[in-house]
mmJSON file of the N, C-alpha and C atoms, coordinates in Angstrom:
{"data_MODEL":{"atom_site":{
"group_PDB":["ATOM","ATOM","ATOM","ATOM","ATOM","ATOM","ATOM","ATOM","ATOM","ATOM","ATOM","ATOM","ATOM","ATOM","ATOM","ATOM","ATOM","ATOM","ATOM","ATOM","ATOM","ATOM","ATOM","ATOM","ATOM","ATOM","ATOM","ATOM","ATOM","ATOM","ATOM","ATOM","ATOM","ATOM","ATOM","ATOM","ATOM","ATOM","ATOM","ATOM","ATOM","ATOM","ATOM","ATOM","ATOM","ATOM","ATOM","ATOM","ATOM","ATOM","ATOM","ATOM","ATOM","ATOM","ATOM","ATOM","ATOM","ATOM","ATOM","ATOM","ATOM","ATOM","ATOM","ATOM","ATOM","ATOM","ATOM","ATOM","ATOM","ATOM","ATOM","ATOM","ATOM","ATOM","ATOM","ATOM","ATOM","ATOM","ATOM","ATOM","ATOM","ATOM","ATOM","ATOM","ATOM","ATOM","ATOM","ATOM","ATOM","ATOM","ATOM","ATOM","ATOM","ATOM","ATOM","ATOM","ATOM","ATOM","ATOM","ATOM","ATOM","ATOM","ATOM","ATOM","ATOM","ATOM","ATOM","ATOM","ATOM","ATOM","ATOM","ATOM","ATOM","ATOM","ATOM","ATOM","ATOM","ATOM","ATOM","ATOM","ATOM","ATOM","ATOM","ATOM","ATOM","ATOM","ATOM","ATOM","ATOM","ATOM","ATOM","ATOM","ATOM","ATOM","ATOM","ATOM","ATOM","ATOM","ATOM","ATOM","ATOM","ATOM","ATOM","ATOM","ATOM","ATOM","ATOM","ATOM","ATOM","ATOM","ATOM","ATOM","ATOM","ATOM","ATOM","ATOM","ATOM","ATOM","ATOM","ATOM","ATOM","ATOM","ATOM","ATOM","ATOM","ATOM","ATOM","ATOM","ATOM","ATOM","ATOM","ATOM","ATOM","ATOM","ATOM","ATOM","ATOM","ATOM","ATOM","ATOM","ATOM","ATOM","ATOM","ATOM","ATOM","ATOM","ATOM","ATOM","ATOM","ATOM","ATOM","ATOM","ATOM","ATOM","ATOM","ATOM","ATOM","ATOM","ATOM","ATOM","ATOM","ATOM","ATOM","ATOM","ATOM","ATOM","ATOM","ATOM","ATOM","ATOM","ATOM","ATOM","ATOM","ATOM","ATOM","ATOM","ATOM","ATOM","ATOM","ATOM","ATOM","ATOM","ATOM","ATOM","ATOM","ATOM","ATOM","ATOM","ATOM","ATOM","ATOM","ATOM","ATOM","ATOM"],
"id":[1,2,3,4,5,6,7,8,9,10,11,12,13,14,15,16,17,18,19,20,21,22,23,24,25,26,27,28,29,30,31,32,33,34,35,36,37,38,39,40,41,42,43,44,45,46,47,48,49,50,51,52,53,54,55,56,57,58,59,60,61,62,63,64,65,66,67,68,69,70,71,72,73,74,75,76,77,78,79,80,81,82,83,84,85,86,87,88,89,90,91,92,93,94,95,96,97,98,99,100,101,102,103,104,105,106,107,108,109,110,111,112,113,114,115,116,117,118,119,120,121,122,123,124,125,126,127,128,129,130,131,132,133,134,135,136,137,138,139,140,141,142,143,144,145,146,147,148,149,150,151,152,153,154,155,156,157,158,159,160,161,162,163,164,165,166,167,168,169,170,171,172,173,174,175,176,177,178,179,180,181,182,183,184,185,186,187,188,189,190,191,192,193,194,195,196,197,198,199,200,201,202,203,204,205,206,207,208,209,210,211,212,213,214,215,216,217,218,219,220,221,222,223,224,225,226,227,228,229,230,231,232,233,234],
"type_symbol":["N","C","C","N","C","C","N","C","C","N","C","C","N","C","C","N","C","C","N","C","C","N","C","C","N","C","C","N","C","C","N","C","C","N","C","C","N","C","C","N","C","C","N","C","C","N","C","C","N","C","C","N","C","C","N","C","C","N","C","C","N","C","C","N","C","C","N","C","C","N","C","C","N","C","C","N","C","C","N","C","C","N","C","C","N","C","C","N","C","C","N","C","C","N","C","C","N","C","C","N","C","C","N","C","C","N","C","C","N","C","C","N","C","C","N","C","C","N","C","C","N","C","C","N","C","C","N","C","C","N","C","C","N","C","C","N","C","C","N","C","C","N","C","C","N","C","C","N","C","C","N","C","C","N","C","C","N","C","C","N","C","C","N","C","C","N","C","C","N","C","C","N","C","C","N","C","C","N","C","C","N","C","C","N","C","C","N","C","C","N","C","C","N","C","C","N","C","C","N","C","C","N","C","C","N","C","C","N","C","C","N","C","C","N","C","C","N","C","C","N","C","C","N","C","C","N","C","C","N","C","C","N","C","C"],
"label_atom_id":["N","CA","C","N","CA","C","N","CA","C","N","CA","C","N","CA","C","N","CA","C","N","CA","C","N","CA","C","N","CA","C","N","CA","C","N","CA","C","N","CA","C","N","CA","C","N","CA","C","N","CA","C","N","CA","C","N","CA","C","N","CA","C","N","CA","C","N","CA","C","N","CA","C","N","CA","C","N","CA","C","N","CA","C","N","CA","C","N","CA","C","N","CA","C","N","CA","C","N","CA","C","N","CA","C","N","CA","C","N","CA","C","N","CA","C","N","CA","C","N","CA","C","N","CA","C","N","CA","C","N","CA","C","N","CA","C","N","CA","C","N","CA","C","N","CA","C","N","CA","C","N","CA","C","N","CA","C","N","CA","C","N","CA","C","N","CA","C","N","CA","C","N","CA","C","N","CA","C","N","CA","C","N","CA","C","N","CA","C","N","CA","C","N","CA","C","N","CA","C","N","CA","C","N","CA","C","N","CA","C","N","CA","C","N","CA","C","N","CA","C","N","CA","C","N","CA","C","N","CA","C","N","CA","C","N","CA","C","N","CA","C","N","CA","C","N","CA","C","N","CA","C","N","CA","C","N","CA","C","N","CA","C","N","CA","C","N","CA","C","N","CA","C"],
"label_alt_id":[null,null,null,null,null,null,null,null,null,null,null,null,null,null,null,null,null,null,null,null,null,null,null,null,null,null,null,null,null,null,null,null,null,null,null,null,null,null,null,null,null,null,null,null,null,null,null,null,null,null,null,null,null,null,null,null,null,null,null,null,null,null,null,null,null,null,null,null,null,null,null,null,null,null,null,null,null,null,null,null,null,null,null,null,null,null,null,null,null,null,null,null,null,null,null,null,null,null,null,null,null,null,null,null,null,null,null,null,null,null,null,null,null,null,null,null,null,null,null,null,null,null,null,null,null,null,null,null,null,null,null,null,null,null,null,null,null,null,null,null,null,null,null,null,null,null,null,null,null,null,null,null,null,null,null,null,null,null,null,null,null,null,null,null,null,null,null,null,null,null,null,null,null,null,null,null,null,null,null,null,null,null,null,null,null,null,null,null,null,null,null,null,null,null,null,null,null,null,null,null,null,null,null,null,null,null,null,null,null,null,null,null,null,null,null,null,null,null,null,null,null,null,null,null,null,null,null,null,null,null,null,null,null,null],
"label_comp_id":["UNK","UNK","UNK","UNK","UNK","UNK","UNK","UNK","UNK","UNK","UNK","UNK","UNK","UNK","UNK","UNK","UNK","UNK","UNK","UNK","UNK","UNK","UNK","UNK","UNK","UNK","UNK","UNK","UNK","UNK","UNK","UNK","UNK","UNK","UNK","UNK","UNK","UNK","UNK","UNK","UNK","UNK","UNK","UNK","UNK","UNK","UNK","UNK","UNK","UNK","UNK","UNK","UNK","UNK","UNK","UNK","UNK","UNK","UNK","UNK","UNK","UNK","UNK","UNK","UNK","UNK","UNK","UNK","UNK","UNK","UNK","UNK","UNK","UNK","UNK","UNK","UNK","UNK","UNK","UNK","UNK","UNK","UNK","UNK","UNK","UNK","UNK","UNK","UNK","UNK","UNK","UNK","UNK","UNK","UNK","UNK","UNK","UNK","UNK","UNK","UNK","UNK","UNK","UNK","UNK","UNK","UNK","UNK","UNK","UNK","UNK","UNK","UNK","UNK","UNK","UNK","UNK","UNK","UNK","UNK","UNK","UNK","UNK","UNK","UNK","UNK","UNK","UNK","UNK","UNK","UNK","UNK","UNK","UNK","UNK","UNK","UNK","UNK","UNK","UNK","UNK","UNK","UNK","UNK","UNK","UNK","UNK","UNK","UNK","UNK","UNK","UNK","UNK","UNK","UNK","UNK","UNK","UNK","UNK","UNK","UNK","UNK","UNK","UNK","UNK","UNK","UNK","UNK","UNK","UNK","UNK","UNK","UNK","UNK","UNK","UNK","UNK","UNK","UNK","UNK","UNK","UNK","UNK","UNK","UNK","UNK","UNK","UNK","UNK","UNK","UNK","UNK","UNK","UNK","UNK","UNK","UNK","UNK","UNK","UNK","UNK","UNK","UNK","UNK","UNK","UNK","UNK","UNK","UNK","UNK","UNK","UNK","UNK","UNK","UNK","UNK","UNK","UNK","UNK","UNK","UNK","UNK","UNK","UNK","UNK","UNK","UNK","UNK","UNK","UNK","UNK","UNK","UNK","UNK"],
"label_asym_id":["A","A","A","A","A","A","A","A","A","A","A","A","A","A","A","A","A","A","A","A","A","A","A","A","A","A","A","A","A","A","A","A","A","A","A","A","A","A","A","A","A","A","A","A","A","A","A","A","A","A","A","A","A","A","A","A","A","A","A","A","A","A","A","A","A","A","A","A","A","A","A","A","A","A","A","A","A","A","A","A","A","A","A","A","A","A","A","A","A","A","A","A","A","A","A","A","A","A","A","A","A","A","A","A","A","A","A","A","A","A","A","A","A","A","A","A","A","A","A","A","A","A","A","A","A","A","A","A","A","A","A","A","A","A","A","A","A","A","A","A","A","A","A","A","A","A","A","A","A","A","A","A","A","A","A","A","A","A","A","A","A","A","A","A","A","A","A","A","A","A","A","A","A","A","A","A","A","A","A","A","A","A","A","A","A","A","A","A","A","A","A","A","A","A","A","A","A","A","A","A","A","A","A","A","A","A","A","A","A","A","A","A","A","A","A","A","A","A","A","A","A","A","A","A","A","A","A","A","A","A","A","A","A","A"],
"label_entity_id":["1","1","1","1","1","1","1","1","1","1","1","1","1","1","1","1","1","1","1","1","1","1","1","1","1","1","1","1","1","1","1","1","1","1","1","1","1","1","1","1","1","1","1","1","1","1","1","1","1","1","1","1","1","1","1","1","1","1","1","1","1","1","1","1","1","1","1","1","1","1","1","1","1","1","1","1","1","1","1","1","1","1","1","1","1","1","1","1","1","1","1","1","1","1","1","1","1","1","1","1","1","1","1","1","1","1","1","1","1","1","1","1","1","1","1","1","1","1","1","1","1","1","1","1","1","1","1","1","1","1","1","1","1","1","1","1","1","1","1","1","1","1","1","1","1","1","1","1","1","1","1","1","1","1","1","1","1","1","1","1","1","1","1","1","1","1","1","1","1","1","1","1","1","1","1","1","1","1","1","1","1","1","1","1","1","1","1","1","1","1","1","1","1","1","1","1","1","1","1","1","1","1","1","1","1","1","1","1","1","1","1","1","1","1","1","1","1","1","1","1","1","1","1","1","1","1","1","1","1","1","1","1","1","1"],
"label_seq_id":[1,1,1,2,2,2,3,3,3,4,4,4,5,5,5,6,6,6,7,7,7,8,8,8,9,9,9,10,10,10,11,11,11,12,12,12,13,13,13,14,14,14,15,15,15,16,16,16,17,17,17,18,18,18,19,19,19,20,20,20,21,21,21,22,22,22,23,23,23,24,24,24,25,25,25,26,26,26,27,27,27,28,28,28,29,29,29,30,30,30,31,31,31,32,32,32,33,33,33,34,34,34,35,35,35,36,36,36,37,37,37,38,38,38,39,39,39,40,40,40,41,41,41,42,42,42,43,43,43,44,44,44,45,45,45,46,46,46,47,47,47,48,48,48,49,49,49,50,50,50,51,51,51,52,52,52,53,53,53,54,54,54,55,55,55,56,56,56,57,57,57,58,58,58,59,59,59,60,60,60,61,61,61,62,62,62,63,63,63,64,64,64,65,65,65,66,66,66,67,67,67,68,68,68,69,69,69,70,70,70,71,71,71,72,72,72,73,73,73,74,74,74,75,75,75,76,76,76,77,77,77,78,78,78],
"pdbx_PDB_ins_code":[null,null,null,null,null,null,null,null,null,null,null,null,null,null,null,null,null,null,null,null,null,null,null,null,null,null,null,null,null,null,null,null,null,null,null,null,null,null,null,null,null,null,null,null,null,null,null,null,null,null,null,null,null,null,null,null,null,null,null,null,null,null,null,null,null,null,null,null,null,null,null,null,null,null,null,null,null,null,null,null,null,null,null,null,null,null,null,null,null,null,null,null,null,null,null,null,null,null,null,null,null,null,null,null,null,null,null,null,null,null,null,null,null,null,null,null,null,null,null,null,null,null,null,null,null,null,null,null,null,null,null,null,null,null,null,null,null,null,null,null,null,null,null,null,null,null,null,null,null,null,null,null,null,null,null,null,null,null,null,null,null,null,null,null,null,null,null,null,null,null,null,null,null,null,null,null,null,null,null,null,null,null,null,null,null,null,null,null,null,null,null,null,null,null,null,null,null,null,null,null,null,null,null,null,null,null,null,null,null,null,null,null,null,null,null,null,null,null,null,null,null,null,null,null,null,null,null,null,null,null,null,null,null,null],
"Cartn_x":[308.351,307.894,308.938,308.361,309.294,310.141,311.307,311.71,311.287,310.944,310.198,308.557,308.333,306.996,306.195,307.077,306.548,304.851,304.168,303.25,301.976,302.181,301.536,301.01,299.507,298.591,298.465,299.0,299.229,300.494,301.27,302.699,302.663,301.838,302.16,302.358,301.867,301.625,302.953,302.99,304.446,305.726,305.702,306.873,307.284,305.964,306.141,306.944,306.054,306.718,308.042,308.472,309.965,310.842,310.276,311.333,311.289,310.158,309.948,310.913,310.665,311.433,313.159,313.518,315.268,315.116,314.527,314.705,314.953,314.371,314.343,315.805,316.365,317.615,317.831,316.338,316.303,317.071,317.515,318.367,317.924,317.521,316.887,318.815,318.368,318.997,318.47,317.809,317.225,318.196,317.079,317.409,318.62,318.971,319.566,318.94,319.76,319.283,320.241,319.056,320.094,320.654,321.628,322.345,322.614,323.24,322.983,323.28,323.319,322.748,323.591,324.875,325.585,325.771,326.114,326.229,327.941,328.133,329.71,329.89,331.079,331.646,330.334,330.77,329.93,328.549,328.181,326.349,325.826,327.041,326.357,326.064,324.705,324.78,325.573,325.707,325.972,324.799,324.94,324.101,325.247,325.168,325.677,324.524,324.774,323.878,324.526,323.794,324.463,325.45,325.311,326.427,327.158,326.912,328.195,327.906,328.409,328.605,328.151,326.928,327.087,326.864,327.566,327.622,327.424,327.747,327.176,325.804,324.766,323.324,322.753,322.423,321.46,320.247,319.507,318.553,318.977,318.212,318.033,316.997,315.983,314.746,314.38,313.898,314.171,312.823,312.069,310.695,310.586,309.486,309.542,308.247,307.272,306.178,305.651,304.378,303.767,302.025,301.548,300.328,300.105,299.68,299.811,298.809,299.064,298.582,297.342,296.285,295.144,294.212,294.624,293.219,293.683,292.432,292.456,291.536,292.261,292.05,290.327,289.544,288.51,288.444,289.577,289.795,290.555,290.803,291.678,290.852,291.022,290.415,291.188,290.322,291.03,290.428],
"Cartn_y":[161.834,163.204,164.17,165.178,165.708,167.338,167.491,168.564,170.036,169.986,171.242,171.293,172.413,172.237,171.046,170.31,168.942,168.722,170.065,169.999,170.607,170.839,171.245,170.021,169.764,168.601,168.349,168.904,168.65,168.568,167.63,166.848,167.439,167.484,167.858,169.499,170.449,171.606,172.243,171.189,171.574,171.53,170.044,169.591,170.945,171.38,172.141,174.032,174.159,175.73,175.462,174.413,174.411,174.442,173.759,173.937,175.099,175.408,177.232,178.175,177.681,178.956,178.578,177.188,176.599,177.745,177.518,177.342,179.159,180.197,181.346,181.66,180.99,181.132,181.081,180.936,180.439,179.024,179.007,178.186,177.447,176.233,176.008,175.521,175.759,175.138,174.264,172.8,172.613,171.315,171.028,170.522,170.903,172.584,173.444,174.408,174.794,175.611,176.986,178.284,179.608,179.716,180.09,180.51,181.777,182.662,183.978,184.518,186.147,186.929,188.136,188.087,189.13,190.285,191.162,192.342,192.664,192.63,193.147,194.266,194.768,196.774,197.079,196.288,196.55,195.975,196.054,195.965,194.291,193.707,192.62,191.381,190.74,189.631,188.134,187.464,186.272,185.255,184.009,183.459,182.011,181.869,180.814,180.262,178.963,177.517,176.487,175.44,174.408,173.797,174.239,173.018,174.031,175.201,175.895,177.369,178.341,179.51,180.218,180.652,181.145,182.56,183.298,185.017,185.317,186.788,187.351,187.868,187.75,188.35,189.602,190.009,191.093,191.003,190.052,189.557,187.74,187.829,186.715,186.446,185.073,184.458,183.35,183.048,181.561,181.798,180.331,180.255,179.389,179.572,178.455,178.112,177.01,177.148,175.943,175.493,174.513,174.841,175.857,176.424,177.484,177.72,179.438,179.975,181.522,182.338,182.602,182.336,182.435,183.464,184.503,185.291,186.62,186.982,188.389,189.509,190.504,191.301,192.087,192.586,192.747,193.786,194.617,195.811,195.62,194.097,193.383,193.319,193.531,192.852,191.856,190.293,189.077,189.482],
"Cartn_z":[65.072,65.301,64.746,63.56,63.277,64.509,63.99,65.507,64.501,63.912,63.339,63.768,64.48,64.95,65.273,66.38,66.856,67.333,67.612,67.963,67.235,66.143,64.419,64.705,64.148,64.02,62.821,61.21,59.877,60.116,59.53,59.296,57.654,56.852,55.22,55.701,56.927,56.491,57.158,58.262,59.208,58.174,57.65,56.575,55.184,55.22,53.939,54.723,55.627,56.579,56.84,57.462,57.724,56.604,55.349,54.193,53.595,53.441,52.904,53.462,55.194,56.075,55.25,55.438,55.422,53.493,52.975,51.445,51.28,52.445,52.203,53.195,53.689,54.407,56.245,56.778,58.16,58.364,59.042,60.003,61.393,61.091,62.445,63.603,64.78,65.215,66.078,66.07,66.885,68.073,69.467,70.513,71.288,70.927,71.767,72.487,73.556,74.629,74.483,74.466,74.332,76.114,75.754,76.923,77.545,75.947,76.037,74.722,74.702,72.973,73.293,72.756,72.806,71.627,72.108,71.104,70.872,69.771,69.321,69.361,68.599,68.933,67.446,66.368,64.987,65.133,66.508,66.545,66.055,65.549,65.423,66.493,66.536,67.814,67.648,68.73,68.802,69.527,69.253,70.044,70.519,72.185,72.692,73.308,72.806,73.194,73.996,74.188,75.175,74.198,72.64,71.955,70.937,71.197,69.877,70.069,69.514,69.627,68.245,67.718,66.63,66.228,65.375,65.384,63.961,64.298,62.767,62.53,63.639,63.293,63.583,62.621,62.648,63.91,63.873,64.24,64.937,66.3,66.777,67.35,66.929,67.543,67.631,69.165,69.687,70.034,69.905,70.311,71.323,72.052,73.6,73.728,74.491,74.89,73.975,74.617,73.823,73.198,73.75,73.468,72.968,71.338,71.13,71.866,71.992,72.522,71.752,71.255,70.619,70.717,72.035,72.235,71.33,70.932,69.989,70.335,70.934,71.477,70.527,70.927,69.72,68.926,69.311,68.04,67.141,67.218,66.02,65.18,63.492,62.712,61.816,61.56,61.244,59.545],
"occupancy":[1.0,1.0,1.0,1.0,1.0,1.0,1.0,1.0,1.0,1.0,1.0,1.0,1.0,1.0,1.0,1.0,1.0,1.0,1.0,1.0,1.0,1.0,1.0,1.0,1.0,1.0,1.0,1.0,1.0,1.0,1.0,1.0,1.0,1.0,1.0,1.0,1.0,1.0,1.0,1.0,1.0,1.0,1.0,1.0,1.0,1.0,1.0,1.0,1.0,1.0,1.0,1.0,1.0,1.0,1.0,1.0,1.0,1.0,1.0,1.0,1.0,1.0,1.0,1.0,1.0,1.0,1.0,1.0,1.0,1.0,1.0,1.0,1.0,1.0,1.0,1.0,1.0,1.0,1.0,1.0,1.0,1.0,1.0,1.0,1.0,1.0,1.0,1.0,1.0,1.0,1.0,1.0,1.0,1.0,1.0,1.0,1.0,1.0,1.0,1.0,1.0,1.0,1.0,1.0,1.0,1.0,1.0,1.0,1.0,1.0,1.0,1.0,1.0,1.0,1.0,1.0,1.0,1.0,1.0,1.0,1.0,1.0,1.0,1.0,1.0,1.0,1.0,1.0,1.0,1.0,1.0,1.0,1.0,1.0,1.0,1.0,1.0,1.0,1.0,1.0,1.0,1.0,1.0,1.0,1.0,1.0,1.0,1.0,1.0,1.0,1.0,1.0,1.0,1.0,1.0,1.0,1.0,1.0,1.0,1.0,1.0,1.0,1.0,1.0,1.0,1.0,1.0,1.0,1.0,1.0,1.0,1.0,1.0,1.0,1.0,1.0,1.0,1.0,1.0,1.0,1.0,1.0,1.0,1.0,1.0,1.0,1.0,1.0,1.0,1.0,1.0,1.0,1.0,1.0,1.0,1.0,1.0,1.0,1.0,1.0,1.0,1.0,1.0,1.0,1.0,1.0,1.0,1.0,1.0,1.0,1.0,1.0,1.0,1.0,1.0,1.0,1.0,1.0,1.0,1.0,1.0,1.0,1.0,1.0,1.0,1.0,1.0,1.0,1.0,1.0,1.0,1.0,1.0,1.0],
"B_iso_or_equiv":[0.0,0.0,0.0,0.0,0.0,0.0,0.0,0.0,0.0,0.0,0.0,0.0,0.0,0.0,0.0,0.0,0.0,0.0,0.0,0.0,0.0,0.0,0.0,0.0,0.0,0.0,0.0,0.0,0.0,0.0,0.0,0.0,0.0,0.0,0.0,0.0,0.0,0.0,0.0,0.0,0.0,0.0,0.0,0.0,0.0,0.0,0.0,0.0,0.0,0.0,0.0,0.0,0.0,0.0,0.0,0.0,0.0,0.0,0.0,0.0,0.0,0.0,0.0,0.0,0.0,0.0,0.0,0.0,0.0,0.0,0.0,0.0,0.0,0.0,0.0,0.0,0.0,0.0,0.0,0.0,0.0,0.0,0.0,0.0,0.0,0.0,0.0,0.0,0.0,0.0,0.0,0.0,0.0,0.0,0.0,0.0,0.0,0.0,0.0,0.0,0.0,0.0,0.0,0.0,0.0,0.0,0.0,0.0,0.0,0.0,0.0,0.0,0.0,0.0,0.0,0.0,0.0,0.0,0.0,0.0,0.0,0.0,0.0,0.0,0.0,0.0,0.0,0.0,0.0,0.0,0.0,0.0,0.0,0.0,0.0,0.0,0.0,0.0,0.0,0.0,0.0,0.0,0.0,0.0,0.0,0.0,0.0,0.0,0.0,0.0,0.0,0.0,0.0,0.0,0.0,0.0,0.0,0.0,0.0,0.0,0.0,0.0,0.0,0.0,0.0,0.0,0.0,0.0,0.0,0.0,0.0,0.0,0.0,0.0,0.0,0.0,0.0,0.0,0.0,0.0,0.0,0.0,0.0,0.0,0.0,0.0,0.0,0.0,0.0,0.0,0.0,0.0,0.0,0.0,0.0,0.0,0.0,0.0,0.0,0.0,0.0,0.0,0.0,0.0,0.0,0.0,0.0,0.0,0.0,0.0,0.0,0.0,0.0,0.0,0.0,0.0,0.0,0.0,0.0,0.0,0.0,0.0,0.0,0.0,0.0,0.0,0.0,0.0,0.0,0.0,0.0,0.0,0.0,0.0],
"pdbx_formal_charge":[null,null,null,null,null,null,null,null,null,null,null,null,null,null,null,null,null,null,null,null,null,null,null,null,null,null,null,null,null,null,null,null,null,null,null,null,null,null,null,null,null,null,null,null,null,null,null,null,null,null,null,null,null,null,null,null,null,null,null,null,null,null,null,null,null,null,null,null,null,null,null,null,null,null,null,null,null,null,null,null,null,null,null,null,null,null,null,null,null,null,null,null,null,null,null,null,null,null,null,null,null,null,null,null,null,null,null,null,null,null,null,null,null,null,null,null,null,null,null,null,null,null,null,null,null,null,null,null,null,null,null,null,null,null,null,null,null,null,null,null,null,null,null,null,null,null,null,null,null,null,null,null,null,null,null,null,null,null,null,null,null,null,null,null,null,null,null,null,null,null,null,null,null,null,null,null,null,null,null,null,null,null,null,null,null,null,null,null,null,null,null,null,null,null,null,null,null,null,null,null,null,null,null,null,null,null,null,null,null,null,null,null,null,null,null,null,null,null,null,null,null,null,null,null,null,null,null,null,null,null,null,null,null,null],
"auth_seq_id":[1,1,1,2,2,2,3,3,3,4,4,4,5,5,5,6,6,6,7,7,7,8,8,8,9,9,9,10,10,10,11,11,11,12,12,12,13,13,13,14,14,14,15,15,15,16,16,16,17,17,17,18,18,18,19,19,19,20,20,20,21,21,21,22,22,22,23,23,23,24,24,24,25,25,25,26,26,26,27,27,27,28,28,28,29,29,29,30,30,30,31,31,31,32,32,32,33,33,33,34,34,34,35,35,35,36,36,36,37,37,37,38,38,38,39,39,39,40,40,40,41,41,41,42,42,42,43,43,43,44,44,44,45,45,45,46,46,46,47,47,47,48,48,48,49,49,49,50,50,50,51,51,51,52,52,52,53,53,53,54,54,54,55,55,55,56,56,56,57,57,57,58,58,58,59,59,59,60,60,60,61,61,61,62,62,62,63,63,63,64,64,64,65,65,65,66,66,66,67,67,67,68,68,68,69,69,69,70,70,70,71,71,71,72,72,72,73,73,73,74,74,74,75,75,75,76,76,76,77,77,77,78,78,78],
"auth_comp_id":["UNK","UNK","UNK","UNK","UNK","UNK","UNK","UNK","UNK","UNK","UNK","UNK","UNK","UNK","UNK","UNK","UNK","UNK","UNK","UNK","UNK","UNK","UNK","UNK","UNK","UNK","UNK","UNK","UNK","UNK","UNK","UNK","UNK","UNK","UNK","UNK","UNK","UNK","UNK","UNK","UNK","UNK","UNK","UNK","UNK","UNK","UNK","UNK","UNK","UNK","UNK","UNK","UNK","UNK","UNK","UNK","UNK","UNK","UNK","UNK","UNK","UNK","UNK","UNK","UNK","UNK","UNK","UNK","UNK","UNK","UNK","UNK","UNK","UNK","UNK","UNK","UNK","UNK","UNK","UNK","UNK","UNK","UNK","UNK","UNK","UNK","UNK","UNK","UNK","UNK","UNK","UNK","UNK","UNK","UNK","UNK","UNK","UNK","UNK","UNK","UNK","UNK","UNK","UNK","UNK","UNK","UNK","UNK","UNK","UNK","UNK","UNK","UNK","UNK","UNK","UNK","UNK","UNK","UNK","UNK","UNK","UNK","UNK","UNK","UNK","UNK","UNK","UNK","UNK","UNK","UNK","UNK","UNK","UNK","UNK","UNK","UNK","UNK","UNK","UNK","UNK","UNK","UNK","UNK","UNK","UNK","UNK","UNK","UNK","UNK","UNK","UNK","UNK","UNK","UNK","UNK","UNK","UNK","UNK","UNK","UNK","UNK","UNK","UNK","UNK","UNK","UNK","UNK","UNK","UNK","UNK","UNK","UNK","UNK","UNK","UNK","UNK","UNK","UNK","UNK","UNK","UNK","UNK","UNK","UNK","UNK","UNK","UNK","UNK","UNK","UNK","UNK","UNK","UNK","UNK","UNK","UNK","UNK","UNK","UNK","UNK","UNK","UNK","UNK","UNK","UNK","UNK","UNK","UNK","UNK","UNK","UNK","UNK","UNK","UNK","UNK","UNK","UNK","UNK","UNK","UNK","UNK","UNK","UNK","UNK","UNK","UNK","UNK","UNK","UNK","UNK","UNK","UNK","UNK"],
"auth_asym_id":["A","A","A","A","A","A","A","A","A","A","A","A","A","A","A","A","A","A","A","A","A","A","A","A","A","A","A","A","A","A","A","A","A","A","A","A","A","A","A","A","A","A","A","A","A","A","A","A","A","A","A","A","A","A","A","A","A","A","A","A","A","A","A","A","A","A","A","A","A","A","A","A","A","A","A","A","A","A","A","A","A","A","A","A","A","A","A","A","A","A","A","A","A","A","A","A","A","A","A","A","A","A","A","A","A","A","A","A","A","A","A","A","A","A","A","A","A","A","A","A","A","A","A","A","A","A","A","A","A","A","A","A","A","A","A","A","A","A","A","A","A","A","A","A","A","A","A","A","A","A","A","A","A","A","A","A","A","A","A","A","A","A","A","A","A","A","A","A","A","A","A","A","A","A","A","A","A","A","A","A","A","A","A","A","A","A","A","A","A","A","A","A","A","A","A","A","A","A","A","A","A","A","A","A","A","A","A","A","A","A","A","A","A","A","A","A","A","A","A","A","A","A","A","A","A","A","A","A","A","A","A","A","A","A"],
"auth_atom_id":["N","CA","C","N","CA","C","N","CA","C","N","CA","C","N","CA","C","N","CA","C","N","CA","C","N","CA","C","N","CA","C","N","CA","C","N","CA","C","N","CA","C","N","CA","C","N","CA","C","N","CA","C","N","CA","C","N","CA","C","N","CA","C","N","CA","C","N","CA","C","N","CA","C","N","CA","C","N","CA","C","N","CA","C","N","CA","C","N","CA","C","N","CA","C","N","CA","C","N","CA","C","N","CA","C","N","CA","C","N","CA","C","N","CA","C","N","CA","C","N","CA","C","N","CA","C","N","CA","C","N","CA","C","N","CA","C","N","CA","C","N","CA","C","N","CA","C","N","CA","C","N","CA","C","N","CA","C","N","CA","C","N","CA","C","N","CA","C","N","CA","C","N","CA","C","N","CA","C","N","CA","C","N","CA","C","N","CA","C","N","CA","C","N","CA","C","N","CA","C","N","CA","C","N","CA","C","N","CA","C","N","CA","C","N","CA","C","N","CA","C","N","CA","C","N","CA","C","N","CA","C","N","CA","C","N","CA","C","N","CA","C","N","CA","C","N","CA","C","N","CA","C","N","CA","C","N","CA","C","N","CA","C","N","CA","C","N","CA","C","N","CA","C"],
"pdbx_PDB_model_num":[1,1,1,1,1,1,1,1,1,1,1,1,1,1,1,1,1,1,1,1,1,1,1,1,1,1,1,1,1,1,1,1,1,1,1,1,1,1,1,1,1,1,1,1,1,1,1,1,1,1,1,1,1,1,1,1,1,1,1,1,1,1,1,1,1,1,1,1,1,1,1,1,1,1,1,1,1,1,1,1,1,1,1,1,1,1,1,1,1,1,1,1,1,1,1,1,1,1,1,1,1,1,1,1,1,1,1,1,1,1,1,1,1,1,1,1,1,1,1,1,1,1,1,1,1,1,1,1,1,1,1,1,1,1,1,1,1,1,1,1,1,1,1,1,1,1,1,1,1,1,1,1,1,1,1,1,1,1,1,1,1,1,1,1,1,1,1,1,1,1,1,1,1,1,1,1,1,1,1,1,1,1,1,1,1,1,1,1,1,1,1,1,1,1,1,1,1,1,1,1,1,1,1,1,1,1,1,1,1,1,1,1,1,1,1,1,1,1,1,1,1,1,1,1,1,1,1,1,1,1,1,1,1,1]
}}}
């Protein structure tokens, strides 16, 4: 089972999103736990996990959960 979107039901479509994301400069960190998301004096964040400390971001996003959220509100248009 791959740890990139373990629960994707295409393995060619999962395999291909995770390298796209790595290949455009995302960073997975996976089978860590955030701990906490700090802010520096120069605005930039950190992120501490159960296994390392990493800083320097503009931006930080951790995903959780095993079921997407699917409903669409109806003044959405798809």
């Amino acid at each position: 089972m791959s740890l990139f979107f373990p629960f994707f039901p295409d393995a060619q479509v999962r395999d291909f999103i995770a390298e796209q994301m790595s290949l455009r400069g995302i960073t997975f960190h996976t089978e860590q736990t955030p701990l906490a998301v700090t802010k520096s004096n120069d605005d930039l964040l950190s992120l501490k996990t159960n296994k390392e400390t990493i800083g320097g971001f503009s931006h930080v996003m951790f995903a959780t959960g095993r079921r997407p959220n699917t409903k669409v509100k109806s003044t959405c248009r798809l």
